[in-house]
C-alpha positions as protocol buffer text, in pm:
chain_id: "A"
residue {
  index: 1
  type: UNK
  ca { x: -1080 y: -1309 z: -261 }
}
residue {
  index: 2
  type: UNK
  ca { x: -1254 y: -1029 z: -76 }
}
residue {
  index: 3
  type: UNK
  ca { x: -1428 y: -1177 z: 201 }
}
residue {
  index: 4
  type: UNK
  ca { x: -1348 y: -924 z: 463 }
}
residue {
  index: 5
  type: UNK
  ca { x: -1367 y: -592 z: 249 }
}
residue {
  index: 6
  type: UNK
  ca { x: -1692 y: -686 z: 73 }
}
residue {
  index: 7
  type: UNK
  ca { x: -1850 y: -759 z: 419 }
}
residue {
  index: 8
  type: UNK
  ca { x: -1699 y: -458 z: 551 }
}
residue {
  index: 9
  type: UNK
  ca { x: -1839 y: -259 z: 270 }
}
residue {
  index: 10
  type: UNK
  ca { x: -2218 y: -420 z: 305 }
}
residue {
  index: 11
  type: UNK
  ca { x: -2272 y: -139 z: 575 }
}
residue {
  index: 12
  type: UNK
  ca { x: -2361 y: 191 z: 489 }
}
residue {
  index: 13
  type: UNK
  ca { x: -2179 y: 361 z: 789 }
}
residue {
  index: 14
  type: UNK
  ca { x: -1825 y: 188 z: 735 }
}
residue {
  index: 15
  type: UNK
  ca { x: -1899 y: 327 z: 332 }
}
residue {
  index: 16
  type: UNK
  ca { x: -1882 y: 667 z: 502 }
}
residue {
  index: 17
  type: UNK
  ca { x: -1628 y: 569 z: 666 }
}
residue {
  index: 18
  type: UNK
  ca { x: -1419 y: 402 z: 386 }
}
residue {
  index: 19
  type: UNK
  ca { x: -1480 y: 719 z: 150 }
}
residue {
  index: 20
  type: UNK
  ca { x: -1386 y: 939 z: 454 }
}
residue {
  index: 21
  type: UNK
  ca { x: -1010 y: 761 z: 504 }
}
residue {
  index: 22
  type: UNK
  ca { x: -946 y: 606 z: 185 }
}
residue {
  index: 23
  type: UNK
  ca { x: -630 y: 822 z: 23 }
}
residue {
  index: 24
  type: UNK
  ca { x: -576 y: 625 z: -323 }
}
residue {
  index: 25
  type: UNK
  ca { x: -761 y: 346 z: -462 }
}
residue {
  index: 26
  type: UNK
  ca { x: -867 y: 186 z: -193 }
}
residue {
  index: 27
  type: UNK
  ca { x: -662 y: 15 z: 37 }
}
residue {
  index: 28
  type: UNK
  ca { x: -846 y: -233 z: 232 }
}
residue {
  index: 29
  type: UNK
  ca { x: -914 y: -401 z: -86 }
}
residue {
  index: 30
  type: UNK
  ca { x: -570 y: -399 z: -186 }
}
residue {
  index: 31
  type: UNK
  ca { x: -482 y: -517 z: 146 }
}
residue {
  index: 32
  type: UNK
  ca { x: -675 y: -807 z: 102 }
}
residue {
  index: 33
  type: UNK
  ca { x: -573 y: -934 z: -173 }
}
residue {
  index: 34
  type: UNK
  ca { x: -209 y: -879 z: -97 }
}
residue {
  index: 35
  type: UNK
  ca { x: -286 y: -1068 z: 260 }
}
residue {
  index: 36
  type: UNK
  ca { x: -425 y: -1365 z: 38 }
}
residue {
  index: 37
  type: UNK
  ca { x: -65 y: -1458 z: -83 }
}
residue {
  index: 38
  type: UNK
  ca { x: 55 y: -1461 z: 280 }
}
residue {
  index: 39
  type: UNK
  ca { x: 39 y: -1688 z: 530 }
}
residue {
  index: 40
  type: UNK
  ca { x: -30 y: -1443 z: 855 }
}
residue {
  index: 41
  type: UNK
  ca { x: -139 y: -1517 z: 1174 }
}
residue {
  index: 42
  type: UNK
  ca { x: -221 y: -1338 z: 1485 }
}
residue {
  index: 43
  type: UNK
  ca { x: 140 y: -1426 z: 1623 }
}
residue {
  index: 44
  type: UNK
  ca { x: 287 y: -1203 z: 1428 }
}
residue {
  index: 45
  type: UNK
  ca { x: 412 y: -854 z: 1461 }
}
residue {
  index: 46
  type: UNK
  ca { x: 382 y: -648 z: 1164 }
}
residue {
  index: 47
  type: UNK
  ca { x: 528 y: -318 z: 995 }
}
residue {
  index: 48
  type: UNK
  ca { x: 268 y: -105 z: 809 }
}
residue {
  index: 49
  type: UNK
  ca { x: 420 y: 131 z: 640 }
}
residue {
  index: 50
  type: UNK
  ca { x: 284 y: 441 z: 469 }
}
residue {
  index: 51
  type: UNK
  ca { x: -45 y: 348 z: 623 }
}
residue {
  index: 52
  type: UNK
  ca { x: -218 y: 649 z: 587 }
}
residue {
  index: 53
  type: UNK
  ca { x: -553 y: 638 z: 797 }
}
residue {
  index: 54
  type: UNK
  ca { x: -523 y: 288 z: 849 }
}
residue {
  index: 55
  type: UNK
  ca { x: -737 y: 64 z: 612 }
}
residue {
  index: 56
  type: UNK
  ca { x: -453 y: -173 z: 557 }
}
residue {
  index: 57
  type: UNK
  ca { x: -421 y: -192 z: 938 }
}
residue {
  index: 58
  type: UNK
  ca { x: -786 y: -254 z: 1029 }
}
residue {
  index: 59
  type: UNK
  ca { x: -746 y: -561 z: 784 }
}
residue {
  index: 60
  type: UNK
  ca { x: -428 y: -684 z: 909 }
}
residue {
  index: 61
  type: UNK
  ca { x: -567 y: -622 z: 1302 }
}
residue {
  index: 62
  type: UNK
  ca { x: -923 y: -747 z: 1228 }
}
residue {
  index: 63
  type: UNK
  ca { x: -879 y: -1046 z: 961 }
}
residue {
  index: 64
  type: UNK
  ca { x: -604 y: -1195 z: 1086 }
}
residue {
  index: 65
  type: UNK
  ca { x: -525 y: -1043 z: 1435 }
}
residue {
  index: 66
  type: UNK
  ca { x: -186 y: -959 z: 1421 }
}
residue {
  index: 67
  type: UNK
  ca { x: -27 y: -732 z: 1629 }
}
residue {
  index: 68
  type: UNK
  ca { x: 49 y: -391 z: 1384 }
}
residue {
  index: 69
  type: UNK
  ca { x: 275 y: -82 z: 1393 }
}
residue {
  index: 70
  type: UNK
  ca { x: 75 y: 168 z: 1213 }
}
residue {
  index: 71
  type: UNK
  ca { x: 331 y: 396 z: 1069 }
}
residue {
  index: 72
  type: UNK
  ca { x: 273 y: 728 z: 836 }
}
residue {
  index: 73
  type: UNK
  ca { x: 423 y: 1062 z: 775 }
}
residue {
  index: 74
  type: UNK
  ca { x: 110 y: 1267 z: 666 }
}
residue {
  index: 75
  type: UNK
  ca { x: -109 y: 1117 z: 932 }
}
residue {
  index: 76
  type: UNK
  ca { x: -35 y: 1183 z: 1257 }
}
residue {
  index: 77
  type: UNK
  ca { x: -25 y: 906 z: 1544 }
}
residue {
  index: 78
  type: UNK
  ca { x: -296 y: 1052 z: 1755 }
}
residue {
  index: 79
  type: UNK
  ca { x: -542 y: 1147 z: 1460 }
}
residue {
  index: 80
  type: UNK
  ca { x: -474 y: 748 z: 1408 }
}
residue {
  index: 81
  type: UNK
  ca { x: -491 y: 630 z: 1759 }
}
residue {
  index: 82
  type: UNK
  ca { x: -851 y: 803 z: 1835 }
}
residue {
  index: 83
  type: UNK
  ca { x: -961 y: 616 z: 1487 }
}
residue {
  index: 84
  type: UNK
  ca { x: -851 y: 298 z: 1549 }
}
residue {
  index: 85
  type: UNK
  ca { x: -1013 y: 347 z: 1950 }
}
residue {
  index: 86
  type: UNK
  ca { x: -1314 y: 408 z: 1708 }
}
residue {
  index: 87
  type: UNK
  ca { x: -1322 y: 88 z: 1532 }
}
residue {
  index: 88
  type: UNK
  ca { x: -1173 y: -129 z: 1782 }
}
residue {
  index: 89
  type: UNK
  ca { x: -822 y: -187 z: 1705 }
}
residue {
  index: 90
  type: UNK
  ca { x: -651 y: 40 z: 1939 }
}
residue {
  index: 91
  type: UNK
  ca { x: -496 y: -309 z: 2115 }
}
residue {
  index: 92
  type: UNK
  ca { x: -376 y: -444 z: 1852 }
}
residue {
  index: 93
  type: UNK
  ca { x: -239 y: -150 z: 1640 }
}
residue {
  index: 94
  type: UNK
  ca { x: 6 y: 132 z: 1750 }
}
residue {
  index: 95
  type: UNK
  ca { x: 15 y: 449 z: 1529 }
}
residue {
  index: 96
  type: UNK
  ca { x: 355 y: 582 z: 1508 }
}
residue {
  index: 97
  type: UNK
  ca { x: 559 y: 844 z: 1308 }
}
residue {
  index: 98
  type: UNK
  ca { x: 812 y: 722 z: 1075 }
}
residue {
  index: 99
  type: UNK
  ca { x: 967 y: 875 z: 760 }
}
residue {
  index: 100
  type: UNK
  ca { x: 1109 y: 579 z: 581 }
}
residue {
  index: 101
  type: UNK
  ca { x: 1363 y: 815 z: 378 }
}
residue {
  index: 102
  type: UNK
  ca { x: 1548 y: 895 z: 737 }
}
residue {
  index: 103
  type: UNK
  ca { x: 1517 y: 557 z: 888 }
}
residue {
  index: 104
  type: UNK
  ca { x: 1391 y: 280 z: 1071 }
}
residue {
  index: 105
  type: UNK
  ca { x: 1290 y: 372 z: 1455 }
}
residue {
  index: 106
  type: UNK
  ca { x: 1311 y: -48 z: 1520 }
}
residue {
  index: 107
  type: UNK
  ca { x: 1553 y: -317 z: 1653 }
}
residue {
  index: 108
  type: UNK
  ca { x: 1651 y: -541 z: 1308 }
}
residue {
  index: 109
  type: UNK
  ca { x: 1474 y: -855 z: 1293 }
}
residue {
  index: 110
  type: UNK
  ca { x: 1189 y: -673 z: 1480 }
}
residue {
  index: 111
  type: UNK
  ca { x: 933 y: -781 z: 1220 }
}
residue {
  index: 112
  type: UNK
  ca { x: 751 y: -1059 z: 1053 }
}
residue {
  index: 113
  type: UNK
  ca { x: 630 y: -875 z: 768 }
}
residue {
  index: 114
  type: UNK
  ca { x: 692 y: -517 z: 648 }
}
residue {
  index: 115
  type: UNK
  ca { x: 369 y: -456 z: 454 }
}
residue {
  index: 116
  type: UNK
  ca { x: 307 y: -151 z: 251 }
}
residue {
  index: 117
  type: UNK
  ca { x: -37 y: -28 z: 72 }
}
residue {
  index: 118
  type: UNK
  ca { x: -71 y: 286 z: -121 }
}
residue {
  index: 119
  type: UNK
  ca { x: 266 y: 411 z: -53 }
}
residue {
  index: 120
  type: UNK
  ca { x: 570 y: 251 z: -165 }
}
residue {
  index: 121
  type: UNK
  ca { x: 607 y: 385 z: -449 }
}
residue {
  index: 122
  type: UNK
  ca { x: 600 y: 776 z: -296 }
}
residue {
  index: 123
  type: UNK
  ca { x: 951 y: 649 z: -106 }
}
residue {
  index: 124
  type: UNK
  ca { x: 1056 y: 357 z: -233 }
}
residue {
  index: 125
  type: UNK
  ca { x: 1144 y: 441 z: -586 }
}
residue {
  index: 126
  type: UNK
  ca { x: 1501 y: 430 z: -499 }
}
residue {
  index: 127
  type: UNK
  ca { x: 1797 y: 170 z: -538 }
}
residue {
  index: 128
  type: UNK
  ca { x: 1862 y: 251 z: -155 }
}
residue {
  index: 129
  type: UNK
  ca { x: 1567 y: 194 z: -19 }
}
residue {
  index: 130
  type: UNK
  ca { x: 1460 y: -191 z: -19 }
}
residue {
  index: 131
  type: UNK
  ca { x: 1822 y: -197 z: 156 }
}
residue {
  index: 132
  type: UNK
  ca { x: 1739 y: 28 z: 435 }
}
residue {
  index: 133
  type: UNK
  ca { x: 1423 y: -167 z: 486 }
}
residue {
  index: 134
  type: UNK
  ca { x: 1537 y: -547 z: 471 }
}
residue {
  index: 135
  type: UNK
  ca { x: 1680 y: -537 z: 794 }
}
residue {
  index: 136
  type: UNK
  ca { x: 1403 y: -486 z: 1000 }
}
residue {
  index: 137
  type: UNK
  ca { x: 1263 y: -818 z: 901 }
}
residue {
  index: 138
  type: UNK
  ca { x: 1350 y: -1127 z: 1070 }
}
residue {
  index: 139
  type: UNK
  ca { x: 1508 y: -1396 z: 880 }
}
residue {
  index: 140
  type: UNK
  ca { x: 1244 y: -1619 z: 668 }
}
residue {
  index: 141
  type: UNK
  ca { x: 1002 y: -1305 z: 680 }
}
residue {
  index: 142
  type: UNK
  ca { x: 833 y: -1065 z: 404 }
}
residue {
  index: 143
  type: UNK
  ca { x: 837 y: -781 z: 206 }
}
residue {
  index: 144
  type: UNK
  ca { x: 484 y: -681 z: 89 }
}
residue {
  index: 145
  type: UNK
  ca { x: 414 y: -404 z: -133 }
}
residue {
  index: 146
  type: UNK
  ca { x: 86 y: -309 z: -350 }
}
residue {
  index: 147
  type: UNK
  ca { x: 135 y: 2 z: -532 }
}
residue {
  index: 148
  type: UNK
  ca { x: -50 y: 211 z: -857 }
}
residue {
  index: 149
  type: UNK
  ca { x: 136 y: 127 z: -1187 }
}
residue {
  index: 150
  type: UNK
  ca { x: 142 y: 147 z: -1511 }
}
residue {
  index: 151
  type: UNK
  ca { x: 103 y: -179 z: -1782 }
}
residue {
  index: 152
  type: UNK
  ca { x: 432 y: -36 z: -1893 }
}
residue {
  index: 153
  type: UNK
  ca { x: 643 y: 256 z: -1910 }
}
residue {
  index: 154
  type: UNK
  ca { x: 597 y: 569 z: -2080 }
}
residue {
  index: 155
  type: UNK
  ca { x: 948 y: 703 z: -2099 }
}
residue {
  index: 156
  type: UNK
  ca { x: 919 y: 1013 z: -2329 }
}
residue {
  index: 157
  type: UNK
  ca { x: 619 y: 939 z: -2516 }
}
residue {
  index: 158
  type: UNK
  ca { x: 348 y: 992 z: -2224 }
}
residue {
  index: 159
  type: UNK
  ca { x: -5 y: 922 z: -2472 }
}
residue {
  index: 160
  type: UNK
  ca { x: -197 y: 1247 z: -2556 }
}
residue {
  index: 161
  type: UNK
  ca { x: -480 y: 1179 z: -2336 }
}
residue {
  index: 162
  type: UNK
  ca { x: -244 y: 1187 z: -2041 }
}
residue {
  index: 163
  type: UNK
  ca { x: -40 y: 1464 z: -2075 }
}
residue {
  index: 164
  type: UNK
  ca { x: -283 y: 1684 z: -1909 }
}
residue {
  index: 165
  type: UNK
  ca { x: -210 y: 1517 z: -1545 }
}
residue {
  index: 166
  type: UNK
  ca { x: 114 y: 1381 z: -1631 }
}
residue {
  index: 167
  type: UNK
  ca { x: 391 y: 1569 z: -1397 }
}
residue {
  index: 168
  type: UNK
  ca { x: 742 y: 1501 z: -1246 }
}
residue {
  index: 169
  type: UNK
  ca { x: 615 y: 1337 z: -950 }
}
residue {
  index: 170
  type: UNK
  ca { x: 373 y: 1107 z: -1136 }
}
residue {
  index: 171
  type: UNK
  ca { x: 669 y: 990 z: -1406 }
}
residue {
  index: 172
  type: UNK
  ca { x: 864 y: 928 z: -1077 }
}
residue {
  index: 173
  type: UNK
  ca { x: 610 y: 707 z: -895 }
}
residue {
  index: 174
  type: UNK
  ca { x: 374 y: 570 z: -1093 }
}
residue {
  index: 175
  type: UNK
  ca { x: 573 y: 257 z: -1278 }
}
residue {
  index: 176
  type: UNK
  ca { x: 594 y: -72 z: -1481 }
}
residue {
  index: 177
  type: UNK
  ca { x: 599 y: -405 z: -1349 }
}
residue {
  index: 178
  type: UNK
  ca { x: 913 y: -452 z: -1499 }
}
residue {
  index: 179
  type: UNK
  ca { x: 1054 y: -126 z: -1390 }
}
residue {
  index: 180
  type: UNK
  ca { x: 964 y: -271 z: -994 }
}
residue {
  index: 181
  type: UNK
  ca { x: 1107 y: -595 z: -1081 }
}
residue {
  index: 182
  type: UNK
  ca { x: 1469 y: -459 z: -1213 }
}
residue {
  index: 183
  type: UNK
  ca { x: 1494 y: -228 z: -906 }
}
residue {
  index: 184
  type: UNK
  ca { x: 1429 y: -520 z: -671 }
}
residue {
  index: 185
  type: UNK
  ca { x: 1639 y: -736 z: -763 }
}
residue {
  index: 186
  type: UNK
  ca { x: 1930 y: -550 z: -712 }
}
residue {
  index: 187
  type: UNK
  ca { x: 1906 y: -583 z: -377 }
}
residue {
  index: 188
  type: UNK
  ca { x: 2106 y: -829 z: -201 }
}
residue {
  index: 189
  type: UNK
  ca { x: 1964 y: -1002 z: 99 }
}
residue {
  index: 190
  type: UNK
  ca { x: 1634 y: -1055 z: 1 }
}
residue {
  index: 191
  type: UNK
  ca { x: 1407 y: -1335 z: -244 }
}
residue {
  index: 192
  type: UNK
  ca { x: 1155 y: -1228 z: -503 }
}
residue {
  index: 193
  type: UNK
  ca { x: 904 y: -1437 z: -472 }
}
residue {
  index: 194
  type: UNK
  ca { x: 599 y: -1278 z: -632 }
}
residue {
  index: 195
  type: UNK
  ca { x: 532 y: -960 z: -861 }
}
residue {
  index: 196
  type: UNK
  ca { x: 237 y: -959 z: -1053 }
}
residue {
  index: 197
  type: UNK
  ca { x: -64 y: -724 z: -1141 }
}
residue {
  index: 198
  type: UNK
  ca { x: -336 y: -703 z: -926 }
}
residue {
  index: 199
  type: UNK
  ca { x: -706 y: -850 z: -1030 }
}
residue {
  index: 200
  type: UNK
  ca { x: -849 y: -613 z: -786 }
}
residue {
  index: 201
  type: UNK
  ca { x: -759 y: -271 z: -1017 }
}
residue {
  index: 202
  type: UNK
  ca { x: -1072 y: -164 z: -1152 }
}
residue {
  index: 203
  type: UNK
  ca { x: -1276 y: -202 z: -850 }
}
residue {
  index: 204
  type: UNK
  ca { x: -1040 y: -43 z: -606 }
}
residue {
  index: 205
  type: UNK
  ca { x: -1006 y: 218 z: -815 }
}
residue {
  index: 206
  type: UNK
  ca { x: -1344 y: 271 z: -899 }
}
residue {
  index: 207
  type: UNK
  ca { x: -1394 y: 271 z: -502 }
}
residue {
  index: 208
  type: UNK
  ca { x: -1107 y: 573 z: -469 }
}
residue {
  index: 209
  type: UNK
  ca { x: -1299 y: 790 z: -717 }
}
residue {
  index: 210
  type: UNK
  ca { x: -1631 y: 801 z: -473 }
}
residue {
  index: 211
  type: UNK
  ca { x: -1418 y: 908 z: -196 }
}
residue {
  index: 212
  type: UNK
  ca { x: -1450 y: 1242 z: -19 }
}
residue {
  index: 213
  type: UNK
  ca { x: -1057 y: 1295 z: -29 }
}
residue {
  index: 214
  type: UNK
  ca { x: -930 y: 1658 z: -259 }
}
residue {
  index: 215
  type: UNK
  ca { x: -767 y: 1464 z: -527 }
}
residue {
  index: 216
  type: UNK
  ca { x: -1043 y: 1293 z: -624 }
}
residue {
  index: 217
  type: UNK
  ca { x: -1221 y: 1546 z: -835 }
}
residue {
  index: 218
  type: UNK
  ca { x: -892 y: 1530 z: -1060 }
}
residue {
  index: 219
  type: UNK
  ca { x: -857 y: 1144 z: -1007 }
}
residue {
  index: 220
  type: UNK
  ca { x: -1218 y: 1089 z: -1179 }
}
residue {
  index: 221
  type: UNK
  ca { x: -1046 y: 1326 z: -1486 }
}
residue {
  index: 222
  type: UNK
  ca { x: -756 y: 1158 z: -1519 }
}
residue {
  index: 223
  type: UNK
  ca { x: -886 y: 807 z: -1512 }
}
residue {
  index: 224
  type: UNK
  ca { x: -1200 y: 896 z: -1739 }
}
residue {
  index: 225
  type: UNK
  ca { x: -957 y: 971 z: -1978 }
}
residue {
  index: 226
  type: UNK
  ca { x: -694 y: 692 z: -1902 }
}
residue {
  index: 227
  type: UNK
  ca { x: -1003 y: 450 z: -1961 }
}
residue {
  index: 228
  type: UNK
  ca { x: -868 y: 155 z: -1888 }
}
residue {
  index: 229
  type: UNK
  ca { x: -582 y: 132 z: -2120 }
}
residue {
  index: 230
  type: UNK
  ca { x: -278 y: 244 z: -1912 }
}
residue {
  index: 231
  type: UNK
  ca { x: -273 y: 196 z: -1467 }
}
residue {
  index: 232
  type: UNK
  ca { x: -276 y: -116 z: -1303 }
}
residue {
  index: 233
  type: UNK
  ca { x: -194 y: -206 z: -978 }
}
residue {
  index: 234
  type: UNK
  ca { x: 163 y: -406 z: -907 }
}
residue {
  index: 235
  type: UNK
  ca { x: 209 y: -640 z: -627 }
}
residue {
  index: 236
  type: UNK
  ca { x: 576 y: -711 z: -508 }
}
residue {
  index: 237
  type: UNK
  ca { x: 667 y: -1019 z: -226 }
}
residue {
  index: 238
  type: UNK
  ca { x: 992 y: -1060 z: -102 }
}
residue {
  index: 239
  type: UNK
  ca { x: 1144 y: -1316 z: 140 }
}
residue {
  index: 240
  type: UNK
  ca { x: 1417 y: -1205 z: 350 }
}
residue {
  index: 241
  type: UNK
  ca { x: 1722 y: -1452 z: 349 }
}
C-alpha cells in the first residue's frame, strides 16, 4: 500500500529529509494510503490544505503528477517554494498562504480534490467548516481528510496515564471516528463515502517520534504511555454533489 513512501524512505538522505519536515506522524505515509482510495491522475488540480512542509504534496506531485496548491498557515510560501525547487516539484506545486478559518482565496468549482493530511482536525473541528470548504470542489469531486484520533472519545474520564498531556486543545482536536462521522454528515451538499481507521497508525507514528521536530521529545512521552490502547488515525472521503 506504500509503494512510493517505502521507496522514498530506502534512501538515507530523503530520511534526513523526512525527519527534518515531517510535523505529526508522518504524512507522506498517510498520504499514501489516503491516495490509494482515490482515483487521481495527473489531470487534476488539487487543494492541499494544511500542508505543512509539503510531504503530502511531494506524493500527490510525484506519484501521481497532479498539478497541487500547496497551502499552510505556519509555513510560509517561500520557505515551501525553495523546498519543493529542492526536490523537484516546484512545476507542479504552488505554495500559497491560506487560513482556512477566514476563507477560501479560489474560484468555486476550482478543484478536483481538496485533500488534507495532518491538519484538519486543528481547523476543521467545526459544524461551519466542511460548508465553507465544499464549494471549492467541482461537482463529482472529493473531500479527503487523514487526521490523529482517538478509538473513541474520552469525554470526562480522560484514562490516568493520559492526563499528564491531556489539555484543551488536545480534547478539542484529537477525536473519535464517530465524533468525525456525526459532524460530517450534517453538512448538506456533500456524500460520505468512506471513514474508517487507518492501517498505517503504528508505523507513521512510530516514524513522527524519530523526527527532529520540538514536540517530539513530548510525543515519544505521551505515546510510551498511551501504548497502543487509545490514538488511531481516521480517514474521512467525501463526494461533492
Amino acid at each position: 500500500m506504500y509503494p512510493f513512501t517505502d521507496q522514498f524512505m530506502s534512501n538515507d538522505k530523503n530520511v534526513e529529509f523526512l525527519k527534518a519536515t515531517m510535523m505529526g506522524p508522518n504524512a507522506m505515509r498517510l498520504s499514501e494510503e489516503l491516495s490509494s482510495h482515490l482515483n487521481i491522475n495527473e489531470n487534476m488540480r488539487i487543494l492541499d490544505l494544511g500542508c505543512g512542509c509539503g510531504l503530502s504534496t511531494l506524493l500527490l506531485a510525484k506519484k501521481y503528477g497532479a498539478s497541487v496548491f500547496a497551502a499552510d498557515l505556519w509555513i510560509s510560501p517561500t520557505e515551501n517554494y525553495e523546498r519543493f525547487q529542492s526536490i523537484g516539484i516546484d512545476d507542479k506545486a504552488v505554495p500559497i498562504f491560506v487560513d482556512a478559518t477566514k476563507g477560501l482565496p479560489f474560484a468555486n468549482g476550482y478543484f478536483d480534490l481538496l485533500f488534507t493530511v495532518d491538519a484538519y482536525h486543528y481547523f476543521g473541528d467545526t459544524e461551519e467548516m466542511l460548508p465553507s470548504l465544499i464549494p471549492f470542489v467541482k461537482k463529482g469531486g472529493y473531500i479527503a481528510v487523514a487526521i490523529p484520533g482517538l478509538k473513541y472519545d474520552f469525554g470526562g474520564n480522560v484514562p490516568d496515564e493520559m492526563q499528564p498531556f491531556w489539555n484543551d486543545e488536545i480534547a478539542r482536536t484529537i477525536r473519535s471516528i464517530d465524533w468525525w462521522k456525526d459532524l460530517w454528515k450534517k453538512a448538506e451538499g456533500i456524500e460520505i463515502v468512506d471513514i474508517r481507521e487507518m492501517a498505517c497508525c503504528g508505523q507513521a507514528w512510530s516514524e513522527w517520534l524519530t523526527a527532529y521536530h520540538p514536540v517530539v521529545a513530548e510525543d515519544i512521552k505521551m505515546m510510551e504511555a498511551e501504548g497502543g490502547k487509545y490514538f488511531n488515525l481516521v480517514q474521512l472521503i467525501a463526494k461533492v454533489i
